[in-house]
C-alpha positions as a Markdown table, in Angstrom:
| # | Residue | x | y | z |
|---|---|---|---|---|
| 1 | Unk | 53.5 | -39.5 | -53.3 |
| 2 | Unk | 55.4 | -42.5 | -52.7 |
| 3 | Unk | 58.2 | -43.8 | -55.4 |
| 4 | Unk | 60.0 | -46.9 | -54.2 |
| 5 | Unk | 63.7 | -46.4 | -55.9 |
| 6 | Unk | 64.3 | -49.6 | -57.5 |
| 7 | Unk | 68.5 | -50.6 | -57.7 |
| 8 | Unk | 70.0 | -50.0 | -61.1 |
| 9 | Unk | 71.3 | -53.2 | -62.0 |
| 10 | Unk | 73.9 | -52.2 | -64.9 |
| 11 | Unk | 77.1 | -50.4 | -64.6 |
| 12 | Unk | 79.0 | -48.4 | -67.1 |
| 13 | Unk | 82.8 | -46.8 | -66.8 |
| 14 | Unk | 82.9 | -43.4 | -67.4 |
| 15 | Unk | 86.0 | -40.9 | -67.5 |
| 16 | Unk | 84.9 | -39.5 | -64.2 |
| 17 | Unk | 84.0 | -43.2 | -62.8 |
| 18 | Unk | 81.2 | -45.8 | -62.7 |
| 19 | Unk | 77.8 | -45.0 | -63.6 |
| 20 | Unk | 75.2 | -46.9 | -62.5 |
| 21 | Unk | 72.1 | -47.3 | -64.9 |
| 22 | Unk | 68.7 | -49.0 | -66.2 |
| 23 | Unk | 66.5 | -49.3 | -68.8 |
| 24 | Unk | 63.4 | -50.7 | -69.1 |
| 25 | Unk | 60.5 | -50.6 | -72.0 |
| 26 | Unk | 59.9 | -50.5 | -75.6 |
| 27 | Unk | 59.6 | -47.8 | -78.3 |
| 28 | Unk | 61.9 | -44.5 | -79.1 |
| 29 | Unk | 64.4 | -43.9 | -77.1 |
| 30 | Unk | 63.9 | -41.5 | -73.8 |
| 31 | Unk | 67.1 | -40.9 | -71.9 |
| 32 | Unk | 66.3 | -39.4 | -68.1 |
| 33 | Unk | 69.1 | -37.4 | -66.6 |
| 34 | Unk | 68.3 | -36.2 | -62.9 |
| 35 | Unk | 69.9 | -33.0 | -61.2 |
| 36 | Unk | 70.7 | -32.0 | -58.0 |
| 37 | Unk | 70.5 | -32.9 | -55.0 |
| 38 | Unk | 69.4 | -36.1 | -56.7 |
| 39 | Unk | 69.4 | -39.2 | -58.1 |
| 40 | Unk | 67.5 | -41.1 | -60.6 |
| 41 | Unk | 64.9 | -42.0 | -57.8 |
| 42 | Unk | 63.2 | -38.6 | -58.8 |
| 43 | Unk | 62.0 | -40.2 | -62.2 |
| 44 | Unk | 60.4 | -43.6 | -60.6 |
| 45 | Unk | 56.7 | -41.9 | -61.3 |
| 46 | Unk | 57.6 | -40.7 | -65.1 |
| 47 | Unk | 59.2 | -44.2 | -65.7 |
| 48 | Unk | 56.1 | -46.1 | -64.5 |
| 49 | Unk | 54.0 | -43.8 | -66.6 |
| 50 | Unk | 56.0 | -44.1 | -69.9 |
| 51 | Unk | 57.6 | -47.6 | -69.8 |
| 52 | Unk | 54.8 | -48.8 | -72.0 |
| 53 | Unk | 55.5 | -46.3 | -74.5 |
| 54 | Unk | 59.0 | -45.5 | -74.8 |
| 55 | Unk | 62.5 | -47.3 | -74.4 |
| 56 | Unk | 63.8 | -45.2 | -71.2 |
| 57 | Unk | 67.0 | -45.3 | -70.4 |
| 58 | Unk | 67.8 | -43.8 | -66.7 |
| 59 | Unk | 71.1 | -43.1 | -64.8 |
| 60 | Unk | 73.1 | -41.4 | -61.7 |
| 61 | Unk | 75.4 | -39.2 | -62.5 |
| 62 | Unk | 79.2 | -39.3 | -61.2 |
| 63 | Unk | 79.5 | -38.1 | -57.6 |
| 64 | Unk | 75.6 | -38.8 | -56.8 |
| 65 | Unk | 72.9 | -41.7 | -56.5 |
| 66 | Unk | 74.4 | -45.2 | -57.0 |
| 67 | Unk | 77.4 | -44.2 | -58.8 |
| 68 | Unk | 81.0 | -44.0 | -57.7 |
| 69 | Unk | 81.8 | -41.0 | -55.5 |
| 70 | Unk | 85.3 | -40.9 | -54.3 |
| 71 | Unk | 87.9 | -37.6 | -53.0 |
| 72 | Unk | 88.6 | -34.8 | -55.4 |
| 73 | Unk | 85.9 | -36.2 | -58.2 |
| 74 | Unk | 85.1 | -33.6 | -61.0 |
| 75 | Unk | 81.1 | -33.2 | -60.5 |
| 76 | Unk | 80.7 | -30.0 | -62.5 |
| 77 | Unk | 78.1 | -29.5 | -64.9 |
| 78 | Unk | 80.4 | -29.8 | -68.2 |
| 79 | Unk | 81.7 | -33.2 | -67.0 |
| 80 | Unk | 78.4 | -34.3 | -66.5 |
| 81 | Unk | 77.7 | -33.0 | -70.3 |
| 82 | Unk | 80.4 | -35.1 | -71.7 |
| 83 | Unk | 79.2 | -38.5 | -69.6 |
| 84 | Unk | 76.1 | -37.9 | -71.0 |
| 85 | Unk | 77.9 | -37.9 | -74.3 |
| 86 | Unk | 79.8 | -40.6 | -73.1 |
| 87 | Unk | 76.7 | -43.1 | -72.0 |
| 88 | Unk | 75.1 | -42.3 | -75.0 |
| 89 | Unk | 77.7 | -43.6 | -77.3 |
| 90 | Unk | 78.5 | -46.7 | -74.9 |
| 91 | Unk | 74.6 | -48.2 | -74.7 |
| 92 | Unk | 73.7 | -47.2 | -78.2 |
| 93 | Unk | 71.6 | -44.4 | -77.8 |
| 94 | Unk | 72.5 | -42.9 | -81.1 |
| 95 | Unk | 69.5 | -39.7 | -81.3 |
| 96 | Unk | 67.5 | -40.5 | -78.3 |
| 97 | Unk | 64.8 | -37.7 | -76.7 |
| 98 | Unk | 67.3 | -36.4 | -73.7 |
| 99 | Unk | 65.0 | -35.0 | -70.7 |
| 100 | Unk | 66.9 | -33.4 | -68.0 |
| 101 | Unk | 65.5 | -31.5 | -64.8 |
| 102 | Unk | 67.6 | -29.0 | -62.5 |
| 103 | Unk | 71.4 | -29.9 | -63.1 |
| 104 | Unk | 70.2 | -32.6 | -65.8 |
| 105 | Unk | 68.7 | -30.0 | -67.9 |
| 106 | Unk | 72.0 | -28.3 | -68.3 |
| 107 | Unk | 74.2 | -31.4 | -68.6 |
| 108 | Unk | 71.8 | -32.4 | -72.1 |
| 109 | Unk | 71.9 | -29.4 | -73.1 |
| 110 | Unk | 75.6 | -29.0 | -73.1 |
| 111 | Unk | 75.8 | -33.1 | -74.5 |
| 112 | Unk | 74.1 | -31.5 | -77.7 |
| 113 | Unk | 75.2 | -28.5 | -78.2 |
| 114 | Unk | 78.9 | -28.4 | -76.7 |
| 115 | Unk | 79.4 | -32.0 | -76.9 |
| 116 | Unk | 78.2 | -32.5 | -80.4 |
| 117 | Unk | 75.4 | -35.2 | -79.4 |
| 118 | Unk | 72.9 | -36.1 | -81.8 |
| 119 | Unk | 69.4 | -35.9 | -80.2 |
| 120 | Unk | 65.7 | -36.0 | -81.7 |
| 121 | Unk | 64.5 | -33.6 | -79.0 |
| 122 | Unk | 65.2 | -32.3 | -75.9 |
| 123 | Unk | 63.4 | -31.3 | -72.4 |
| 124 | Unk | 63.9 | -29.2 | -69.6 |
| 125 | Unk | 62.0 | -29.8 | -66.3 |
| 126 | Unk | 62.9 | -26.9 | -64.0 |
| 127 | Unk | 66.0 | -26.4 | -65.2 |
| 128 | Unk | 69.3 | -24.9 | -64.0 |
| 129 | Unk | 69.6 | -22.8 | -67.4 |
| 130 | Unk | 70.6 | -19.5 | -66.6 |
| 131 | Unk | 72.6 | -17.6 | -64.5 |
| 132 | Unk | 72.7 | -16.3 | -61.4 |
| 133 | Unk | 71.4 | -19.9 | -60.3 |
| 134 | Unk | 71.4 | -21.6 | -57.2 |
| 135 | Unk | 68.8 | -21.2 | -53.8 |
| 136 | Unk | 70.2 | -19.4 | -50.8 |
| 137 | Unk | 71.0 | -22.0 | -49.1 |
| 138 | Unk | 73.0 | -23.6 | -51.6 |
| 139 | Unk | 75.0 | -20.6 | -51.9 |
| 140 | Unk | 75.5 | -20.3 | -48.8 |
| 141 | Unk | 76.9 | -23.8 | -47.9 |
| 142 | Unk | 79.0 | -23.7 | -51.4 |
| 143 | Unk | 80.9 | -20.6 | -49.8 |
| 144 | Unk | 81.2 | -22.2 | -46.6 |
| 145 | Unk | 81.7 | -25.9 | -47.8 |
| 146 | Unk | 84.4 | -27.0 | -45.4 |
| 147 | Unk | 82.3 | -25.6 | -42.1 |
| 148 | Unk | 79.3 | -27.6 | -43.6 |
| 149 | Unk | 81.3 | -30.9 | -44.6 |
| 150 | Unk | 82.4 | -31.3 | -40.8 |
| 151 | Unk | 79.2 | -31.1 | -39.1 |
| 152 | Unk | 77.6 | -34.4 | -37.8 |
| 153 | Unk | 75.8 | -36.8 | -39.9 |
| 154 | Unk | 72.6 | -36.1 | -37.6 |
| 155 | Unk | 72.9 | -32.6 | -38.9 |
| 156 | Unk | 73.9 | -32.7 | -42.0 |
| 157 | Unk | 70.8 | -35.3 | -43.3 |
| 158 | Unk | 68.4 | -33.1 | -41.0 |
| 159 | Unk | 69.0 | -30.0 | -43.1 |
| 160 | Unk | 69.6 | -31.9 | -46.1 |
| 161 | Unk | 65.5 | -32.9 | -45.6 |
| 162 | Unk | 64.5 | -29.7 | -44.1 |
| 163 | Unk | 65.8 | -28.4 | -47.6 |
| 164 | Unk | 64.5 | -31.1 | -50.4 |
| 165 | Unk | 61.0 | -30.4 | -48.5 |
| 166 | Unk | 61.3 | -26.9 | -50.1 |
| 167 | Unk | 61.4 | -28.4 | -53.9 |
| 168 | Unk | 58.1 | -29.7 | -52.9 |
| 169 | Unk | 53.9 | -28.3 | -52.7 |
| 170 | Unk | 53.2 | -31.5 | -51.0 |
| 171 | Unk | 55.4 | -33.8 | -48.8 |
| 172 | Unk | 57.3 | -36.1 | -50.0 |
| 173 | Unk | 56.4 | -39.5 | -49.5 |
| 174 | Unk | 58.6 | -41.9 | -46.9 |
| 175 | Unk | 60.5 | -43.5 | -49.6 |
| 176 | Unk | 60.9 | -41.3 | -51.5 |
| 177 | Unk | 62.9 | -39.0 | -49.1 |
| 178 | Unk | 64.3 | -42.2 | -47.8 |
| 179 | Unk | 65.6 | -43.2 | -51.5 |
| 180 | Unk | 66.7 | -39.4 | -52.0 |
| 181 | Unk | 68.8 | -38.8 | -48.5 |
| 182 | Unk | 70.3 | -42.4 | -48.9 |
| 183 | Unk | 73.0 | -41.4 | -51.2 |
| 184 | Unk | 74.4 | -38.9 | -49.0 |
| 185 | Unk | 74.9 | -40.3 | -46.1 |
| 186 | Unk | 77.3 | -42.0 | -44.0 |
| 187 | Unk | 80.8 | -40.4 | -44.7 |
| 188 | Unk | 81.4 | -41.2 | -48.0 |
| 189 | Unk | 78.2 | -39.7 | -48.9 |
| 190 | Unk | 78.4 | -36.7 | -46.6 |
| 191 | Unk | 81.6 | -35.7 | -48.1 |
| 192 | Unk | 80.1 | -35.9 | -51.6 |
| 193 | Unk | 76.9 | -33.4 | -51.0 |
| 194 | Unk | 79.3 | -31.2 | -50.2 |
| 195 | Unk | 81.9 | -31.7 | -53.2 |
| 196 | Unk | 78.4 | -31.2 | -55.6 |
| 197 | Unk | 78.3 | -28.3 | -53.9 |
| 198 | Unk | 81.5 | -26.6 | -53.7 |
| 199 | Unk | 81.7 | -27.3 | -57.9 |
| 200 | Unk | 79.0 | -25.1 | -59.0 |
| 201 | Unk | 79.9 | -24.3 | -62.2 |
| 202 | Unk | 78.0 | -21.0 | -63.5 |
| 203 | Unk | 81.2 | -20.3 | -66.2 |
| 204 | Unk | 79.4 | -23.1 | -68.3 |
| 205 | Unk | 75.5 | -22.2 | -68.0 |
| 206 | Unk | 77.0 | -18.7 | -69.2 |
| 207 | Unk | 79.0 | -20.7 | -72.3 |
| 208 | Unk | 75.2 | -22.4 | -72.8 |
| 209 | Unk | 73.4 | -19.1 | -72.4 |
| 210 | Unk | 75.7 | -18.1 | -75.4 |
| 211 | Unk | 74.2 | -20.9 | -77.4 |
| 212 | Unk | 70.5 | -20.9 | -77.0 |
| 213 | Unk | 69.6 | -19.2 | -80.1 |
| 214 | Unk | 71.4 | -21.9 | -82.6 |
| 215 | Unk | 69.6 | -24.8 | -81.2 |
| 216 | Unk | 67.7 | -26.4 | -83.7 |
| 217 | Unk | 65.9 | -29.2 | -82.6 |
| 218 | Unk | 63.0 | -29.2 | -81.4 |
| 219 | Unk | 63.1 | -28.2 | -77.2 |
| 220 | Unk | 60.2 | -28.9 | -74.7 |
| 221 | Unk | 60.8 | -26.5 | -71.4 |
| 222 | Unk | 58.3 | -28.2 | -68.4 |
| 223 | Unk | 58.1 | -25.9 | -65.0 |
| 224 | Unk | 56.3 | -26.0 | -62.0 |
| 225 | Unk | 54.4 | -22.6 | -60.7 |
| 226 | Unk | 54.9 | -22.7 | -57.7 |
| 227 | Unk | 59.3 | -23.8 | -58.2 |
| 228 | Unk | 60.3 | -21.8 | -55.3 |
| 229 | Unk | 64.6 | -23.2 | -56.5 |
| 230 | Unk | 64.1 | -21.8 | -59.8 |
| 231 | Unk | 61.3 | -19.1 | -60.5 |
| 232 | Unk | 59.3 | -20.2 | -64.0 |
| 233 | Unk | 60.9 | -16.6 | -65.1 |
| 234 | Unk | 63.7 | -18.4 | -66.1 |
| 235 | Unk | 61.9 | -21.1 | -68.3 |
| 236 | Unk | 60.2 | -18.2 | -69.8 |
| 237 | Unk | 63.8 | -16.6 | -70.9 |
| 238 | Unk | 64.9 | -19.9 | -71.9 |
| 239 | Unk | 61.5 | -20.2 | -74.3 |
| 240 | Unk | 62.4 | -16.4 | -75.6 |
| 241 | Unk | 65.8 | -17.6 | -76.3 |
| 242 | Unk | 65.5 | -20.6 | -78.1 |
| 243 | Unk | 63.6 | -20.3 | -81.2 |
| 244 | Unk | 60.6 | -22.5 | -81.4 |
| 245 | Unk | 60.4 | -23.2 | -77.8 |
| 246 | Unk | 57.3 | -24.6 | -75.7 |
| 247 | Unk | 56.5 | -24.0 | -72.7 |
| 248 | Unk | 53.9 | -25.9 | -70.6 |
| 249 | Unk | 53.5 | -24.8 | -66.8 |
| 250 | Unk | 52.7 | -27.3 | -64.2 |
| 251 | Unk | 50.2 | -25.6 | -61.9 |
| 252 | Unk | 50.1 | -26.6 | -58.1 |
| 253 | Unk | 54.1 | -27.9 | -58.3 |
| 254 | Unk | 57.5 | -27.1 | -56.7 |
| 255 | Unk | 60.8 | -27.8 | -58.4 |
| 256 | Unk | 60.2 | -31.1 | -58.1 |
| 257 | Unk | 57.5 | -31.0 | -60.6 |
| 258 | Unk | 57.3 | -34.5 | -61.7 |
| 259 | Unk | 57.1 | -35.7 | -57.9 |
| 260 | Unk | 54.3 | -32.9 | -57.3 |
| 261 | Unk | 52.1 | -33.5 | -60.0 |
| 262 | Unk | 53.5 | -37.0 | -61.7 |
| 263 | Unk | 50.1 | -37.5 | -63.6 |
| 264 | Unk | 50.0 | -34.0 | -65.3 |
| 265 | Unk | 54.0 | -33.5 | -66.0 |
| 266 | Unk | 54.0 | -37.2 | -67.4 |
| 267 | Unk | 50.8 | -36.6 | -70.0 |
| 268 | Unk | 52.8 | -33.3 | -70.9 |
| 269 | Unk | 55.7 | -34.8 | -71.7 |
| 270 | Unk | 54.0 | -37.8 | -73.8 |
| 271 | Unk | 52.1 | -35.7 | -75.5 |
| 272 | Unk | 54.8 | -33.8 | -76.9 |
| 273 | Unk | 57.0 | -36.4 | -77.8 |
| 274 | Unk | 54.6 | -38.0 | -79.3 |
| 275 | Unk | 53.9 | -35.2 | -81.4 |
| 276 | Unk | 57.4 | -34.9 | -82.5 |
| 277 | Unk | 57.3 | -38.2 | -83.7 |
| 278 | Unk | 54.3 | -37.5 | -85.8 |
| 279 | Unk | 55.8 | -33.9 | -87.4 |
């Protein structure tokens, strides 16, 4: 399960700084938006599945991946709502399919329905939807984020890997892990982990949880069964909640689904799009 995380070679300035970006391929337009603890890495195996078939469009949000990360940078889940609003009006993505997974899945959800931004579908892959979110450990080290943010770098990426192999059924492959623990290291890096962390922002999921049943659109909710970060319970809710809703489970993956099982999530996905554009 190896996905060799290719550098994003455009930049874009958003209010909470520089994004960094790609797109590659031809066809309706599929934005990507990755979650946490992250980075647009996660999508390498959806994006060399799809490229043939869709125009996808791929970033890292503020505060993570290749983007700017810099002292007392907002990285809550509404700001990440309105760059997504933001990116999508800069690059000309005027009513793309928005797919978010974890944190993502929230931040396009919020772009549509809070920030107003038009989509033609949208997709949740194991998403951070509902409250009470968050694994223990999280929780743990957003209560304690100063004790955790001064620990040595040697500590700090050693539980930081200890915990991604959690999201996981199967290891993850050498760059992979190396492309996803990159981003947080040395001290600028260590310092923003940590600032992710301490901004957990469950005040807005509750505002989105509010707004599930108006959503229109047509909404594709993709889980792994065996997401031991976020039970499939909650992509059930969310499917209950949202009139319409489908819900296609991913047997044998973690919440990392499209890592676990690349092939099936990937033909899910297509599928379904495709099916939209045919309706």
């Amino acid at each position: 399960m190896n996905s060799h995380p290719r550098q994003l070679s455009r930049r874009f300035a958003s209010s909470l700084g520089e994004v960094a970006w790609d797109s590659e391929g031809d066809g309706p337009d599929l934005l990507l938006v990755h979650g946490t603890p992250t980075s647009s890495v996660i999508w390498r195996p959806v994006i060399d599945r799809l490229k043939t078939r869709f125009r996808l469009t791929w970033l890292d949000l503020p505060g993570y991946g290749a983007s700017q990360k810099f002292s007392g940078q907002e990285v809550r889940l509404r700001a990440f709502a309105r760059v997504v609003r933001e990116f999508c009006r800069e690059v000309g993505l005027t009513r793309p399919h928005l797919v978010g997974h974890d944190f993502g899945a929230a931040a396009v959800l919020g772009a549509h329905l809070v920030e107003g931004q038009e989509v033609a579908s949208l997709v949740v892959a194991d998403g951070v939807v509902l409250n009470p979110w968050g694994t223990e450990f999280s929780l743990h080290v957003s209560r304690h984020e100063s004790v955790f943010a001064a620990v040595p770098e040697y500590v700090h990426l050693a539980q930081l890997r200890a915990h991604l192999a959690t999201a996981v059924t199967r290891p993850l492959g050498r760059e992979t892990e190396a492309g996803l623990l990159a981003p947080w290291s040395g001290e600028e890096g260590q310092a923003a982990y940590y600032r992710q962390v301490a901004q957990y922002d469950h005040a807005y999921t509750q505002q989105l949880e509010e707004l599930y049943p108006t959503l229109d659109i047509p909404l594709l909710i993709l889980w792994g069964e065996e997401d031991c970060w976020v039970n499939i319970g909650v992509g059930e809710c969310l499917q209950r909640l949202v009139p319409g809703a489908d819900l296609r489970r991913l047997p044998d993956a973690g919440h990392f689904s499209m890592l676990d099982t690349p092939g099936l999530f990937t033909r899910e996905l297509e599928s379904w799009l495709e099916a939209q554009q045919e309706s």
